[in-house]
N, C-alpha and C positions, 0 to 999 in steps of 0.2 A: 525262394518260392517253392510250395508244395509239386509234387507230381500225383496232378487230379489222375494220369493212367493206374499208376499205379496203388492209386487208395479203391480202385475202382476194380482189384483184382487183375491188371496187367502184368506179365513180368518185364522184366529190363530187357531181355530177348525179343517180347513180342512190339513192345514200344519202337524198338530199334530197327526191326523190321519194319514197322508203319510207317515210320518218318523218312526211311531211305527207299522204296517203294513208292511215294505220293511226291519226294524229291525226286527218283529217275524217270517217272511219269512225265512229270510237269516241265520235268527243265531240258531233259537228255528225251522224249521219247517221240513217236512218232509225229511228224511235222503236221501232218493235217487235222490231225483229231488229239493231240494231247498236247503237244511240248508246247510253251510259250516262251522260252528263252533261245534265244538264236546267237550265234557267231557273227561279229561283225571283223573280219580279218584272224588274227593269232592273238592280238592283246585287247580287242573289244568285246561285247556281248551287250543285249537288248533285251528289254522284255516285251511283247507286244499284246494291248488290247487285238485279240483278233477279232470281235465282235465289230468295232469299228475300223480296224486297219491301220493304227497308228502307236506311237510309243509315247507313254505317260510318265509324269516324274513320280506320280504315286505311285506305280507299279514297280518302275526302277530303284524306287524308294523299299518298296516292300522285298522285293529281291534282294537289293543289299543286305536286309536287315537278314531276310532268311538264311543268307549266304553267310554269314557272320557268326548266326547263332549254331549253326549246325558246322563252322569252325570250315568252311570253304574259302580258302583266300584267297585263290587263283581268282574263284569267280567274283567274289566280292571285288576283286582290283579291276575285274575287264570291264564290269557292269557301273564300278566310279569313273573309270577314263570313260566310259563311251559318255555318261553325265557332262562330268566335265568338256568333253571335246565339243558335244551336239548340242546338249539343253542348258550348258551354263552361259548366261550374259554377261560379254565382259566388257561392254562398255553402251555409256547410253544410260538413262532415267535407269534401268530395268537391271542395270550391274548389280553383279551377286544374286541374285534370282535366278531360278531354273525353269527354262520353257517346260510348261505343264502338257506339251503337244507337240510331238513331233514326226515326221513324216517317215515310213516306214521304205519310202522308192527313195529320196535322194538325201537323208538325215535330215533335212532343212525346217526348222522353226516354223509349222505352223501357225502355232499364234507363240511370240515370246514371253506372253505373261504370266505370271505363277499361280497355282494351286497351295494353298500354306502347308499341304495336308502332305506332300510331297518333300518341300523342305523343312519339314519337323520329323518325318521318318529317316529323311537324308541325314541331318544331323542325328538321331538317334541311333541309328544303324554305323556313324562311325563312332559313336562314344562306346557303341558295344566291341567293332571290331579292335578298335584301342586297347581294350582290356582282353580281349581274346586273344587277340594277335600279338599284344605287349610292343604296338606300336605307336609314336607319341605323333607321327606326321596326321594317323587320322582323327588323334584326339585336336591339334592344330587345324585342320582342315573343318573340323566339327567347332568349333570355336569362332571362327572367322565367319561361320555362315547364322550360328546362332547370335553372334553379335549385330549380323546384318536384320536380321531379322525384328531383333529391339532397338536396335537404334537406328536405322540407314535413316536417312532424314530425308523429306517430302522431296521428290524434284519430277517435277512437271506434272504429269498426271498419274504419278506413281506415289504411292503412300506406304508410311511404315507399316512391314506388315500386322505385328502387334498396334493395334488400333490406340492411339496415345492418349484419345476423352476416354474411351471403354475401359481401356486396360485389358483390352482380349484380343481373342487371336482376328482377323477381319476372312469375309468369304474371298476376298484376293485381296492383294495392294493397288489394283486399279481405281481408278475414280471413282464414285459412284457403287462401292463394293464395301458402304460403309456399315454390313451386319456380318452374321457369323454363320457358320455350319458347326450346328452344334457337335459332331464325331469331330470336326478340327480340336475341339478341347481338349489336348493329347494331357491330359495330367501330371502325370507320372511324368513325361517327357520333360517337362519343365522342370521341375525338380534337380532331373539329369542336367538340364543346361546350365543350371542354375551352380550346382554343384562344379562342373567342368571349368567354367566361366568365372566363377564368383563372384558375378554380378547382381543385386538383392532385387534387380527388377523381377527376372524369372519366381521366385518364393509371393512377389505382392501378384503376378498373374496367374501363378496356379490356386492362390485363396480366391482370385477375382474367377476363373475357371470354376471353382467349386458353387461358389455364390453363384452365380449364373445359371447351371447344372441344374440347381436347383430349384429353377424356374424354367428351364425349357423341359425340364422332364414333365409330364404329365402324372398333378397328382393322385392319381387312381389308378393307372394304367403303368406308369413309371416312362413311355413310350415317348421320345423326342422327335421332332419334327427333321426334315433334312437339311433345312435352310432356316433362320429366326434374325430374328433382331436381336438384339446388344441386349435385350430386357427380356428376350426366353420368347416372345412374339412368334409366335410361326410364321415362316415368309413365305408367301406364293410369287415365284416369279414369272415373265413371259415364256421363256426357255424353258421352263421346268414346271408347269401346270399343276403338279403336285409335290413340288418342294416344300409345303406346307402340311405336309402328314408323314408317316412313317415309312419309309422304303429306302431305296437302296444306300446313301450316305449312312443315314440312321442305323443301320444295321450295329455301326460299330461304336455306338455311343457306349454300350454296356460291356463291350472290352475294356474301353476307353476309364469306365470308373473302376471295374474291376482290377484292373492290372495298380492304379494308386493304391486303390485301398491293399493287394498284397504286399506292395513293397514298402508302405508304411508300415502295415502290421508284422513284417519279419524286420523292420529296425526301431521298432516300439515309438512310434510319432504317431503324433496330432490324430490318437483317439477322435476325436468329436470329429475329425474329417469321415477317418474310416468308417467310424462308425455308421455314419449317411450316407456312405459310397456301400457299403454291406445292405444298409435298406433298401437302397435304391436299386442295388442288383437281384435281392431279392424278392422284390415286387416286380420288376418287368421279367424275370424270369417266372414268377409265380402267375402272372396273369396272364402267360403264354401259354404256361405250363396247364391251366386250367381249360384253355383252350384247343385242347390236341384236338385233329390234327391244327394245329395254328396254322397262320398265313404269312405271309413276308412284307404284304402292302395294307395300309389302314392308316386311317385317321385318325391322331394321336390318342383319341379319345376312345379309339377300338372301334368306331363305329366304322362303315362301311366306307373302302375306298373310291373315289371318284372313279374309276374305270371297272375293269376284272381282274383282279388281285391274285398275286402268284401262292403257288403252296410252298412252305417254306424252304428258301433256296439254301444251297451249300455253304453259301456266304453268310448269312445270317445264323443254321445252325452252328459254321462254328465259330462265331461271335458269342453267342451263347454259352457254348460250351466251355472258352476262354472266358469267361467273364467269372466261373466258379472257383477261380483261384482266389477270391476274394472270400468264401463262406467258408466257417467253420467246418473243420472235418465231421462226416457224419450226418452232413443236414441233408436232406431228404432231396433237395433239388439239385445238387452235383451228381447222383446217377443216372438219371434220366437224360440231363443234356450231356453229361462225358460219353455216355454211349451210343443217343444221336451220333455225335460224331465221330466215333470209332466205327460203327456200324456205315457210315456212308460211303459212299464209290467215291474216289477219285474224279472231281470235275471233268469232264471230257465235252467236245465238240464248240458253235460258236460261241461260245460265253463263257467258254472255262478259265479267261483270264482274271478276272474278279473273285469269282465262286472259289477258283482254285489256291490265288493268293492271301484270299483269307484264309481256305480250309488250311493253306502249309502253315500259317501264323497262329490259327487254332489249337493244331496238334503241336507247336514250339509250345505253346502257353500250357497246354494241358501235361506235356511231359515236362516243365520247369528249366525248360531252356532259357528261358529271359529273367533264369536268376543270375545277371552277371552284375 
């Protein structure tokens, strides 16, 4: 994968600086208003939503992943034992799943059910430390949970988390969680599993992924919903009153195609894929792009969000800005969003857990770190 910094007139120097700068921020820097990563003894570590006060598998997911690609082992191993020890189930319907919720006062499982969005970054984040690290326990360990994830078989009121009529990923394995969030479509992920594994289920749901994609995007706007049905359906649910238009999930749908369509175009595959994963990035970039300043919150259709809609947050520019790893060098729309996001501040105060873990994932994508 390309380094969007530096097509963009960065050097190797000033790149190297950004990404070690918004990692001592984030992970090592002041407790109140910036760091999000904590010590839990000498061989643990946590990431914490501080906005709500609790520890997510997404976030520990995204940490790992960050910690891996910028070649941190130490913390990459505190940040799997603390998974392993607090958020993984080891017995019960919910075995092999990782509590999506966990308590920041006593470790303890507030809810034990999973997030998929979590245990697809978990496995991604050890397939990369695998080849990083040139360690085969966490390519094993990545193996065993990608396995669970397509095959564990129904028991009680838990379900496969790959949905077995869909063929896609489900918004949880609980009962009743029988649609998708469309940013759970990790792509390119599956690919990965697929590859690790050698299992051909992975290859038949990342086409099933694309096909889908392609009906939860909105065709004028390119803009997905944050929750849908199996058939691209925008879902509104009780919890989430506006899980039916675009905001905070959605943000990461256009990484989410981006990031396939680069790693098939650097190993010359499935053109007709890319090719619609490039359009597609191209139009919700381009109808954002027409829309400066844009917004963060809308209804897929652009039209106006049911509440007061944010101005575009840290998390979504750099979503964005990752997502240009998939256009041709030179197209008009990778300088505008790579320098959103070089130009941004460091996430700080209560919200900077989200905003911030995307921005570290943004600037990995944009300097071509996740070409492993």
């Amino acid at each position: 994968m390309r380094n969007i910094f530096e097509e963009i007139g960065k050097t190797p120097a000033e790149i190297e600086a950004k990404l070690n700068k918004a990692f001592t921020q984030l992970f090592k820097g002041d407790r109140e208003n910036e760091r999000i990563c904590f010590d839990k003894g000498n061989d643990m570590a946590y990431i914490v939503d501080i906005g709500h006060n609790d520890i997510r598998s997404e976030g520990m997911s995204y940490g790992m992943t960050v910690a891996a690609l910028l070649g941190k082992q130490d913390l990459f191993d505190k940040l799997w034992k603390f998974a392993k020890t607090h958020m993984k189930n080891t017995e019960g319907d919910l075995a092999g799943y990782y509590s999506w919720q966990v308590s920041t006062a006593d470790f303890s499982m507030m809810d034990p059910g999973a997030a998929p969005d979590g245990e697809e970054y978990f496995a991604a984040a050890l397939l990369y430390a695998a080849k990083i690290f040139k360690n085969e326990q966490y390519k094993r360990d990545a193996v065993e949970l990608i396995n669970d994830m397509a095959h564990k078989p129904q028991a009680g009121d838990v379900y496969t988390m790959m949905d077995v009529n869909a063929g896609l990923v489900r918004f949880s394995p609980m009962k009743g969680n029988d649609y998708t969030d469309p940013s759970y479509n990790t792509v390119a992920f599956y690919r990965m599993y697929g590859e690790a594994s050698g299992d051909a289920i992975w290859n038949k749901i990342a086409d099933n992924s694309v096909a889908y994609l392609k009906k939860a995007c909105h065709p004028v706007t390119g803009l997905a919903a944050d929750y849908s049905e199996f058939d691209g359906t925008p879902k509104k649910t009780p919890w989430h009153p506006e899980s039916d238009c675009f905001c905070g999930d959605a943000w990461r749908v256009v990484w989410n195609i981006g990031l396939d369509a680069a790693k098939l175009q650097d190993k010359c595959e499935r053109a007709d894929v890319s090719e619609w994963e490039v359009s597609a990035v191209r139009k919700i970039l381009g109808y954002l792009h027409g829309r400066r300043p844009y917004l963060a919150d809308m209804r897929v259709d652009g039209s106006a969000f049911p509440r007061e809609a944010r101005p575009a947050t840290g998390g979504l520019i750099a979503m964005n800005a990752a997502s240009t790893v998939a256009l041709p060098a030179g197209d008009p729309l990778i300088k505008p969003f790579a320098e959103d996001l070089w130009n941004m501040e460091i996430p700080t105060g209560l919200w900077r857990y989200y905003d911030g873990l995307l921005y570290m994932l943004g600037l990995l994508a944009c300097s071509g770190k996740f070409n492993v």
